[in-house]
C-alpha positions, 0 to 999 in steps of 0.5 A: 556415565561421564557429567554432562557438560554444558551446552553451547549459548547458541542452542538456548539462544535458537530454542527461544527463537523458535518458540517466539515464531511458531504463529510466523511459520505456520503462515510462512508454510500455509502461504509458500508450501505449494507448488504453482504448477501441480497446485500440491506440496512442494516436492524438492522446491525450487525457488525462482527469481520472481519467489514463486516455488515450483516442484522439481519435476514441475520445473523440468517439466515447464522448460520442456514444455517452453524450449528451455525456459522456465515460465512462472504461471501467475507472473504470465498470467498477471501480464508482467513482462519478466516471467521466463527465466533460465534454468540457472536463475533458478535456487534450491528452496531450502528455506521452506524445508528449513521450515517444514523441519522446525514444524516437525520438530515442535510437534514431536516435542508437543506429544512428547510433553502430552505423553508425560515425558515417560521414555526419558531416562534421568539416572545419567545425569550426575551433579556437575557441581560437587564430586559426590556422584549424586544423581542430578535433579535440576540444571542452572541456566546461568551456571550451566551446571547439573545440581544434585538435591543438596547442591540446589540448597546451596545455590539457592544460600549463596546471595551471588547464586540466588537469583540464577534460574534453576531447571527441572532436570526432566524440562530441561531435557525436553527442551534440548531434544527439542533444540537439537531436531529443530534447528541443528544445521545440515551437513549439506547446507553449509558444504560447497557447492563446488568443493564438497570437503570444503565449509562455506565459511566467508560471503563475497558482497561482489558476486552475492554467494557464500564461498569456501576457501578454495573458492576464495583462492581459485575465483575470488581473491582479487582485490575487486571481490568484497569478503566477509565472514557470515556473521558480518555479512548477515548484519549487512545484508538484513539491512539491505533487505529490510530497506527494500522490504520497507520500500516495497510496502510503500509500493503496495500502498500505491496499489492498495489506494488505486484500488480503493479509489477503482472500488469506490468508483465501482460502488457509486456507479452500482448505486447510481444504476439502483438509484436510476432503475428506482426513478425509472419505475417510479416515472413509468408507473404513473403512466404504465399503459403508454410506458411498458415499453420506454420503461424496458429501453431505459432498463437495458440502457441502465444495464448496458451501461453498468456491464461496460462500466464493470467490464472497464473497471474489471480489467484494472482491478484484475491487474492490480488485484495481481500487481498487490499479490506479487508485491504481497508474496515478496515482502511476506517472503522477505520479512519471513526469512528475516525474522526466522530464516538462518544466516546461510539462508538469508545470504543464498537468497539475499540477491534474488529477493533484492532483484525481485523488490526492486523491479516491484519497487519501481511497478506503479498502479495504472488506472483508467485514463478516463476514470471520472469519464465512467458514470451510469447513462444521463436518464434527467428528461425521464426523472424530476428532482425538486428541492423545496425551499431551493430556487433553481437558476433561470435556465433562460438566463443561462442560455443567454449567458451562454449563447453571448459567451460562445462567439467570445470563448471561440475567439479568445480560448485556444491552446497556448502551451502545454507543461510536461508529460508522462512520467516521474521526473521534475515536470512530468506528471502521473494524474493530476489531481489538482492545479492552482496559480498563485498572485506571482504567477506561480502554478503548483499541480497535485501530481497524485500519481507520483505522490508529489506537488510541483511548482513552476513559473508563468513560463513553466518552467520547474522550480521545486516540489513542496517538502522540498526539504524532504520532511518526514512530517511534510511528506506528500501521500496521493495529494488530491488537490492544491491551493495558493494563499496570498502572501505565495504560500501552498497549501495540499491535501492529500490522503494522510488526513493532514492539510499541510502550507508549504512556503514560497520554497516549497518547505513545509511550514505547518500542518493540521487536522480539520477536526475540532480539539480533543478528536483526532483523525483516528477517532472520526474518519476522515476523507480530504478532497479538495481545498481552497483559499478564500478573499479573506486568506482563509484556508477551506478545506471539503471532506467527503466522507464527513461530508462537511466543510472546515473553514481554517485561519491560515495556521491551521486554526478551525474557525467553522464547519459546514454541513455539505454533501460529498463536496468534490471541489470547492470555490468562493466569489467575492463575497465570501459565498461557497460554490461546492460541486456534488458529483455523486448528486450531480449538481453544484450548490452555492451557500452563504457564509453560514452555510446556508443554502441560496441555490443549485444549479443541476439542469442546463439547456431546452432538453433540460440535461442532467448537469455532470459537474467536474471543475469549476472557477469563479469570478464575480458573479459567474460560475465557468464550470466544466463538465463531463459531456461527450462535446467539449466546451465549458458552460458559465452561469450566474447566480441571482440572488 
């Protein structure tokens, strides 16, 4: 036989690709290999715009069954409003038989090794470096020359040659075969739809399709459509594709927050409802003879309460467990065809993998309306808790506190003015989490939503966002709470772990950690909730899965920190005295400097309610809280120590 000559780079460079993403296409097939509707493997699969796979048969099938349109099962099912399409949306899913292709082919090359490589024949290959004839026993890869036993000695003497990596003849026929099943296109892959005998040889940017040559003189030769040859256009569109893919793992961040937040809520509200069936009993059993039956109405209450809690909170995990399934398909879909898909898959998909990112790109989590409202029935005229060494404050005094108030707060307090409204522009908001004023009458408000802050005047007017300079170090993630030091300076803490002051402009001015030198935030966890700033202009900061609060100069340096329990919101009053909300233990407790106890305030009114703290502010030697109660009103109390 003739000497073998040598093979083109493009199957070296492919072969090594393949090896490096096996682990990537086993995943790929395990997670899109199966049709939505028979729930089987996927049979001439076709792609659909949302890049859910469907049989053919199932697809025509579906349009019989909904009068032309092709309806997506879990697109309908998880509520979104685009999941009909035509039948002309639809692509033919080359890519998973591209994939089903390199699978086969590798393991056909794995029991070929497994078998000793016994069926190969060697005596075909001569050496291509001498004009002897010998038969060849090894292959340069850098040369890409066949070598007999006595050239190989050579190669290896000659000091330019020594480096150059010989082959084993019988290895390297391995690889090549291995090479040629994986990844040797199909004919029909790059033939034109519309032109058989023609090659898709150039992509239009203008219309998102490969195109041949009669395609480009019948169709698109004007000056409007944008051309390119493949290679050009790939680089192009991975690029854009690696954008949206970026972007929309932003998005799934959203969602996976808001469901951490809905299973964090569900699982206080779970251990509320044991820790209450616990405190019923333990009342009921001092006097079980005359209690058997308020102990079981108390028990279906604490039942009937959890189901509605769950039954709320089960609705808006469902659909965002869905939204982060779609969003997770499509980057996975996405990054997949990056890294392993060829060039004419990337740029047959590249349009409907953009549609569909970007109209996920723009979803946001939606939360229950009123999702601090949720808590387990007030059972406090049944249980007792007492803090020993703790004086609680004078109920009396309170209600005469309040009852002096009433007619003033009636009079006075009444609905000015309201800023903003529901959305994403400047001055409109998606949940407020926090709100503060500054000494020149500035408000900013945590709007966590929209991951952001705005600032506004006295009259509510929009001025600017913090990071206004749009800082990769300043930027915002589901800012929890706000707070204004005296000099105009804003001060956020948001789910990054970071306390970031931003100046009167907005423009990040410095950030830091609330852990002491030496740790960082991955070495503790880290749980930011609120913030304030105290008379001394020092920045304090409540972390509540430390359960701790951090005091801080106004550069960030850590002055103290204060054991505290889950602090939900924070205030200080003119003597530097710490005023922290627990709503998990349902009271708000009032410390010294030191962080020392004075008092608690967890019990209000004749029938001794359970306080349900959710905001408050201080002014002298009165607390204005606002807690949650079905009738509206704010309650004031004053310490006395």
């Amino acid at each position: 036989m003739a000497n073998v000559r040598k093979e083109p780079e493009k199957s070296k460079s492919k072969v090594r690709m393949k090896e490096k993403q096996d682990p990537q296409t086993e995943g790929f097939l395990e997670d899109f290999d199966h049709c939505f509707h028979c729930e089987r493997e996927l049979e001439e699969p076709m792609l659909l715009p949302c890049l859910h796979s469907y049989c053919k048969r199932c697809v025509d099938k579906n349009v019989k069954e909904n009068g032309g349109k092709v309806i997506c099962i879990p697109c309908r099912d998880a509520g979104e409003l685009s999941h009909d399409f035509d039948l002309c949306d639809l692509l033919a899913n080359t890519f998973v038989q591209h994939i089903r292709k390199i699978m086969a082919a590798e393991e056909k090359g794995k029991k070929s090794v497994r078998g000793g490589m016994k069926d190969i024949d060697l005596t075909e290959y001569i050496c291509s470096s001498c004009e002897r004839n010998n038969p060849a026993i090894r292959r340069c890869d850098d040369c890409r020359d066949f070598l007999c036993k006595t050239c190989v000695k050579v190669h290896k003497a000659v000091k330019i040659l020594k480096d150059h990596e010989l082959i084993e003849l019988r290895e390297w026929l391995v690889i090549k075969q291995r090479a040629d099943d994986n990844l040797q296109q199909s004919p029909a892959e790059t033939l034109c739809p519309d032109h058989s005998d023609e090659i898709l040889e150039q992509f239009c940017f203008t219309c998102g399709k490969l195109v041949c040559v009669d395609c480009v003189e019948l169709s698109h030769k004007s000056s409007k459509h944008e051309k390119g040859v493949i290679a050009e256009a790939v680089k192009s569109v991975r690029q854009r594709l690696e954008k949206h893919v970026d972007d929309t793992h932003q998005t799934a961040a959203k969602f996976t927050g808001a469901l951490e937040i809905l299973e964090k809520t569900r699982r206080e509200l779970n251990d509320d409802a044991k820790r209450l069936c616990g405190e019923v009993k333990v009342a009921i059993d001092k006097e079980r003879a005359t209690m058997d039956e308020r102990e079981k109405e108390y028990l279906d209450k604490i039942g009937e309460s959890e189901k509605e809690n769950e039954s709320e909170l089960e609705t808006y995990v469902d659909k965002i467990e869905d939204k982060l399934d779609h969003l997770t398909n499509a980057f996975e879909f996405a990054e997949s065809l990056l890294d392993i898909g060829d060039d004419i898959q990337i740029l047959n998909l590249a349009s409907t993998i953009e549609k569909r990112l970007r109209r996920l790109k723009a979803e946001q989590p939606v939360l229950p309306p009123k999702l601090d409202d949720l808590a387990v029935i007030d059972l406090g005229n049944v249980t007792e808790e007492e803090e020993e060494g703790v004086e609680e404050i004078a109920t009396p005094e309170l209600e005469v506190i309040q009852e002096e108030a009433e007619e003033e707060v009636n009079n006075v307090w009444s609905l000015e003015s309201t800023i903003g409204t529901r959305g994403s522009k400047h001055g409109q908001f998606d949940w407020c989490r926090g709100i503060c004023s500054s000494l020149d009458g500035h408000v900013v408000v945590a709007d966590w939503g929209n991951d952001r802050a705005q600032v506004f005047d006295r009259e509510g007017k929009f001025l600017c966002l913090l990071n206004s300079n749009a800082s990769e170090q300043g930027r915002l993630s589901m800012p929890q709470d706000v707070a204004c030091l005296r000099d105009g300076r804003f001060v956020c803490v948001d789910k990054s772990k970071f306390v970031r002051v931003f100046d009167p402009d907005g423009k990040l001015y410095v950030s830091f950690q609330t852990v002491a030198d030496g740790q960082t935030a991955k070495d503790t966890g880290i749980e930011l909730s609120c913030v304030t700033v105290d008379r001394r202009n020092r920045i304090v900061v409540g972390d509540c899965k430390r359960n701790v609060i951090t005091i801080h100069y106004s550069d960030g340096k850590l002055l103290q920190t204060i054991p505290a329990v889950g602090p939900g919101h924070l205030a200080t009053d003119s003597t530097d005295r710490l005023i922290v909300s627990c709503p998990q233990k349902q009271k708000i407790r009032v410390m010294n400097r030191d962080g020392k106890l004075i008092s608690h305030i967890d019990r209000f009114g004749e029938e001794r309610d359970k306080l349900k703290p959710r905001e408050f502010a201080v002014t002298n030697m009165i607390i204005y809280m606002l807690s949650i109660k079905k009738e509206v009103g704010i309650n004031l109390y004053t310490c006395t120590t």
